[in-house]
C-alpha positions in Angstrom: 22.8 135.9 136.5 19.9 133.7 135.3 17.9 134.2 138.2 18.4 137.9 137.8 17.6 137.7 133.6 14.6 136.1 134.3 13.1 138.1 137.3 13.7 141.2 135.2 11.8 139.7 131.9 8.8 138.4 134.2 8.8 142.2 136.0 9.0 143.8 132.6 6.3 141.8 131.6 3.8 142.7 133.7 4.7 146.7 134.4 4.3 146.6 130.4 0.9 144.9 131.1 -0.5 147.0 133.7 0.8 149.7 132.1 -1.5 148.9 129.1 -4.6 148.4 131.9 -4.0 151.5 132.8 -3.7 153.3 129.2 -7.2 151.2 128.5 -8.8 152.4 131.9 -7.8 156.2 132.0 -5.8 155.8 134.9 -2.4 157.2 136.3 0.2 155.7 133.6 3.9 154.5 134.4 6.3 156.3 132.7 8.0 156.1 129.7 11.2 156.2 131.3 10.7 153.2 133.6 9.8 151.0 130.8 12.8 151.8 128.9 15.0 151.2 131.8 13.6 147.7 132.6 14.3 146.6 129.2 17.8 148.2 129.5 18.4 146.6 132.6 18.1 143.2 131.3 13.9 143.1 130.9 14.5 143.4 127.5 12.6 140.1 126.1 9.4 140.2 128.4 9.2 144.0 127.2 8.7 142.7 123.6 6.7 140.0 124.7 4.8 142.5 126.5 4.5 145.2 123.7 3.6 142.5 121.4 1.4 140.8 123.1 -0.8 143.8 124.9 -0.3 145.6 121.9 1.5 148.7 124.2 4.0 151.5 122.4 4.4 149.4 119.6 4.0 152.7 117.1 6.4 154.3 119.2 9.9 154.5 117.6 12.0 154.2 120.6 9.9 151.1 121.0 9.6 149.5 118.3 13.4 150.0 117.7 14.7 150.8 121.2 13.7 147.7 122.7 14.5 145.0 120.0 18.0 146.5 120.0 18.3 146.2 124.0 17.7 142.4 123.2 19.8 142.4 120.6 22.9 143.8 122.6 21.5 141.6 126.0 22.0 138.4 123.8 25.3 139.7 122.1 26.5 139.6 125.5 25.2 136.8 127.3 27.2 135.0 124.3 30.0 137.0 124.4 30.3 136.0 128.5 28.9 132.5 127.8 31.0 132.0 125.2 34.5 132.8 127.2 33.5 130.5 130.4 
């Protein structure tokens, strides 16, 4: 499960990234969809990291909120499951 967490943060990391290139350099864009669902699928940190530190969708609402509650429930239930082993 670690390996898996930390893949997904890395990959959401840089799609977030070359996302922004692309905003910055008028070229096809990834959607908004994909985003959402790499921070949903666990991603959820390197999104944040991303959006933070590229500066990318950070005056969109589901965003700005959407993606700072996907870490909040991620790390709700990594203790939830860490806590019970």
């Amino acid at each position: 499960m670690l390996y898996y967490l930390i893949a997904m943060n890395l990959i959401a990391f840089i799609v977030y990234g070359l996302d922004k290139y692309k905003a910055v350099h008028h070229k096809w864009r990834i959607r908004e969809s994909v985003l959402i669902l790499l921070a949903s699928a666990g991603g959820a940190a390197g999104a944040l990291l991303g959006m933070l530190l590229f500066h990318h969708k950070v005056r969109k609402p589901k965003f700005y909120v959407g993606v700072p509650a996907l870490l909040l429930l991620w790390s709700l239930l990594l203790w939830y499951f860490r806590r019970g082993l």
